[in-house]
N, C-alpha and C positions, 0 to 999 in steps of 0.2 A: 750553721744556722743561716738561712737565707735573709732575705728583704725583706720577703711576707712576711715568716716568723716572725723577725723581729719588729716589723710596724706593726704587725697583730699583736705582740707584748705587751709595746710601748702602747696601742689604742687603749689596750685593756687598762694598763696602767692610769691613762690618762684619764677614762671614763670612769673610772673609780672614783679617784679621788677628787674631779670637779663636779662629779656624778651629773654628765651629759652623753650619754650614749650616740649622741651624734658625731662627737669626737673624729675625725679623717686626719691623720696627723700627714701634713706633706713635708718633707727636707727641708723647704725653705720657711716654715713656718716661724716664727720666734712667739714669745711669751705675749704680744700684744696682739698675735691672732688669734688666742686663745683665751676665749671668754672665763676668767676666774682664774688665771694662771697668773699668780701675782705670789711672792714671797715667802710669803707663809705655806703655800702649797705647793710653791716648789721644793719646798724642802719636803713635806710628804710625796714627791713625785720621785727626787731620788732616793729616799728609803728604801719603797716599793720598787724601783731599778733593782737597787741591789739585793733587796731577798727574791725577787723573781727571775733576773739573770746570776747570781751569785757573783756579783762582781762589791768592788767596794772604791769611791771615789774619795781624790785629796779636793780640799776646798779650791783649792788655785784651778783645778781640772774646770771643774763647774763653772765657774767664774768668767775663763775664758771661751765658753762655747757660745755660737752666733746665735742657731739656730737646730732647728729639729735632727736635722740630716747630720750637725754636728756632733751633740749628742747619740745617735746613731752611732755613727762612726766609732766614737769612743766605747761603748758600748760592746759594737764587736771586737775591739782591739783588747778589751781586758775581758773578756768570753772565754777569747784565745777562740 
């Protein structure tokens, strides 16, 4: 999976569930750049992660991620 792909996912993902189609996810992003990205929808944000990449995350994972590119990161790491 590339870059694109996978920012293209995560936009889809993210436009979804804040239902903002303006959504540009950048790496360095975190949850306060993100209009509506507060607690409650981050937990619908990685549901949808994981039945559209097929991956499945531990709470500790989440927990410690910064920002966007991190979550990426992780992402592709359990893609494989």
């Amino acid at each position: 999976m590339t870059d694109a792909e996978l920012y293209a996912g995560l936009n889809a993902i993210f436009r979804q569930v804040l239902g903002d189609d303006q959504i540009d996810l950048k790496p360095s992003m975190t949850a306060e750049d993100v209009e509506g990205w507060d607690s409650m929808n981050h937990i619908f944000i990685v549901v949808e992660i994981e039945k559209r990449f097929g991956v499945k995350f531990q709470a500790a994972e989440m927990e410690e991620l910064k920002d966007v590119g991190e979550l990426a990161a992780l992402v592709r790491e359990k893609a494989g």
